[in-house]
C-alpha positions in Angstrom: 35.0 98.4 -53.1 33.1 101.1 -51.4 34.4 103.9 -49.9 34.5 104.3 -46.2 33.4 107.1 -43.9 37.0 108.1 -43.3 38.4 107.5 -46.5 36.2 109.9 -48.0 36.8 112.3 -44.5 40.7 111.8 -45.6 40.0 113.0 -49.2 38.0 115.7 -48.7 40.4 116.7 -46.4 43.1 116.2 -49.0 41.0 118.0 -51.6 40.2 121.2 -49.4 44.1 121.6 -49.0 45.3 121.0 -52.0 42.5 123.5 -53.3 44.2 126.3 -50.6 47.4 125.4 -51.9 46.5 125.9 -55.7 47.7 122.8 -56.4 44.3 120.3 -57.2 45.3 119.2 -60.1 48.6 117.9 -59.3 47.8 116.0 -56.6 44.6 115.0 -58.7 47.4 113.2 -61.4 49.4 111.8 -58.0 45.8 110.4 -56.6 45.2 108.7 -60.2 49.1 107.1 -60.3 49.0 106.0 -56.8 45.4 104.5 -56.6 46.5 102.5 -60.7 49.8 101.8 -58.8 47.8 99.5 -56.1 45.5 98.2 -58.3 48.2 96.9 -60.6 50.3 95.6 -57.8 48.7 92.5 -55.5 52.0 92.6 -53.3 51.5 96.5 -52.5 48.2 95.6 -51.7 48.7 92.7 -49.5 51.5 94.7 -47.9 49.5 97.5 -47.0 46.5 95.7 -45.8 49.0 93.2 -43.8 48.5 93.9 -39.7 52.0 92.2 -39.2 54.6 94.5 -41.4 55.3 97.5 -38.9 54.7 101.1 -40.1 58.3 101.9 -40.4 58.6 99.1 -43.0 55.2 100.5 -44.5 55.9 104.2 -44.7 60.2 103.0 -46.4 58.4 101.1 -48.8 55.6 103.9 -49.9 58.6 106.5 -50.2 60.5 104.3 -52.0 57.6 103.2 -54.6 56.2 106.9 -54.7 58.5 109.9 -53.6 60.3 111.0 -56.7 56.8 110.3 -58.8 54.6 112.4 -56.9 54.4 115.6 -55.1 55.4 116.9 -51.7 52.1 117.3 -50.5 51.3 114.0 -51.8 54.1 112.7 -49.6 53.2 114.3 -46.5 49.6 112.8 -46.8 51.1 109.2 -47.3 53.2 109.4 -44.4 50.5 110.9 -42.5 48.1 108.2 -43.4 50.4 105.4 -42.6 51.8 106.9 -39.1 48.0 107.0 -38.4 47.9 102.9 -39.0 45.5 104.1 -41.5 47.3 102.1 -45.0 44.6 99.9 -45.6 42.7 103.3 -46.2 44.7 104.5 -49.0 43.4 102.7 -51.8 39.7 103.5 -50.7 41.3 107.5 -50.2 42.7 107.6 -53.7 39.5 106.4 -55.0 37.0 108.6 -53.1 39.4 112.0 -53.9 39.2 111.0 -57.8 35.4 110.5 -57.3 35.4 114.3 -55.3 37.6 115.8 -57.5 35.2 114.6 -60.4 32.5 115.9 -59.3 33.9 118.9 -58.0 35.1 119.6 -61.6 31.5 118.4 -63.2 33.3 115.3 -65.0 30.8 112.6 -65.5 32.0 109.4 -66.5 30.4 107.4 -69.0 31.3 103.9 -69.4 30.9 102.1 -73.5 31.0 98.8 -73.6 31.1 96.8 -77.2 32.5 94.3 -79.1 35.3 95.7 -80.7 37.4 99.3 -80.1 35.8 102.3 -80.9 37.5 104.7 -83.0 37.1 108.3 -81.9 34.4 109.2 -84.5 32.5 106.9 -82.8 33.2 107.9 -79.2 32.5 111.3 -80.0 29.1 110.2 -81.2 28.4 108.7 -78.4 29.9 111.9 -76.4 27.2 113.8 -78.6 24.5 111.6 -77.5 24.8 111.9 -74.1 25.9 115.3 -73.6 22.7 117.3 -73.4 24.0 120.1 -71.1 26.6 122.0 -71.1 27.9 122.4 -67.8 29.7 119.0 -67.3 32.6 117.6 -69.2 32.6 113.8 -69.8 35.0 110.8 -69.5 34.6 108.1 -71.7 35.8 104.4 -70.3 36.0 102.2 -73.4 35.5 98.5 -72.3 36.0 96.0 -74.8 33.4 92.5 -74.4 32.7 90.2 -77.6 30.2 88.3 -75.5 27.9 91.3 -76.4 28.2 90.4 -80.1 27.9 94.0 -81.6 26.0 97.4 -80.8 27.1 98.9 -77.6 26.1 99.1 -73.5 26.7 102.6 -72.1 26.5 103.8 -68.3 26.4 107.3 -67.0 25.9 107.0 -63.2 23.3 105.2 -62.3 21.4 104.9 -66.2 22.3 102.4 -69.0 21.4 102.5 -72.3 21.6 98.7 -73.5 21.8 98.7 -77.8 23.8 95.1 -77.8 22.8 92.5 -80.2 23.0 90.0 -77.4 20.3 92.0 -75.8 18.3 91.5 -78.5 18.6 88.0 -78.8 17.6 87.6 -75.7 14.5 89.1 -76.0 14.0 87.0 -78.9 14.4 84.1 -77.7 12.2 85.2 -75.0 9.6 86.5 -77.3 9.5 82.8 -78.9 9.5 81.2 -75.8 6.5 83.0 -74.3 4.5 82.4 -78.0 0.8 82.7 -77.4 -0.4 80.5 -80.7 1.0 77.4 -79.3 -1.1 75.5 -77.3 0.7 73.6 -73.8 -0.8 70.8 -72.6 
């Protein structure tokens, strides 16, 4: 889903205050619980996206699913958002803040994917590999995919390193297919 214009206005908004209030990281954990909370739950999605449920009904049920969880600026924003008519924004908001506030904190993400679970030996070797300056922190997303067969796919932004076996056969098979020493007729 990408971010709109005004989501990411709303969380660099969000960011810039919770910065003057010293409190970043807090609402950073409340951005991460509330934008998991919508993507676990269809119904909170449908509801906030819905043009027929009123706002009152909207900003009860927000409070009710989030109040005691998260904090008070936290609160304020939702309420804000919603009295705006802005709820089907908070899903893209959540996302863009814990995009800002990663790169605001130099935490790039790197994404493995292989066949089976990596231990942490493992994902610290691949935390090795990739690391080659200092000034950034990284995130490892494990993603688990047989289909690959063994060996591992990893993504940093926009670059992908692709060691999988099924890789591999594919080139094979390509290799054999485009075979020079036999003659087609």
């Amino acid at each position: 889903m990408k971010d709109s214009l005004a989501a990411k206005r709303y969380a660099k908004s969000l960011i810039e205050l919770s910065q003057d209030k010293k409190i970043l990281a807090e609402v950073y954990n409340d951005m991460v619980l509330i934008n998991g909370t919508i993507n676990e739950n269809h119904d909170l999605q449908l509801l906030l996206n819905s043009p027929v449920v009123n706002t009152d009904k909207k900003q009860k049920i927000l409070s009710e699913v989030f109040s005691k969880a998260i904090s008070e600026l936290s609160n304020v924003f939702l309420q804000l958002i919603s009295s705006k008519k802005r709820e089907s924004l908070i899903q893209q908001i959540t996302s863009s803040f814990i995009a800002q506030y990663k790169a605001l904190k130099n935490i790039v993400v790197a994404e493995v994917t292989s066949a089976i679970s990596l231990d942490d030996k493992q994902l610290d070797a691949i935390i090795d590999l990739i690391s080659n300056d200092h000034k950034n922190s990284y995130e490892v997303v494990e993603k688990v995919d047989p289909e690959i067969i063994g060996g591992f796919k990893l993504r940093v932004g926009d670059q992908q390193i692709d060691a999988s076996i099924s890789k591999e056969l594919r080139e094979l098979k390509k290799a054999f297919n485009d075979n020079p020493y036999i003659v087609e007729y």
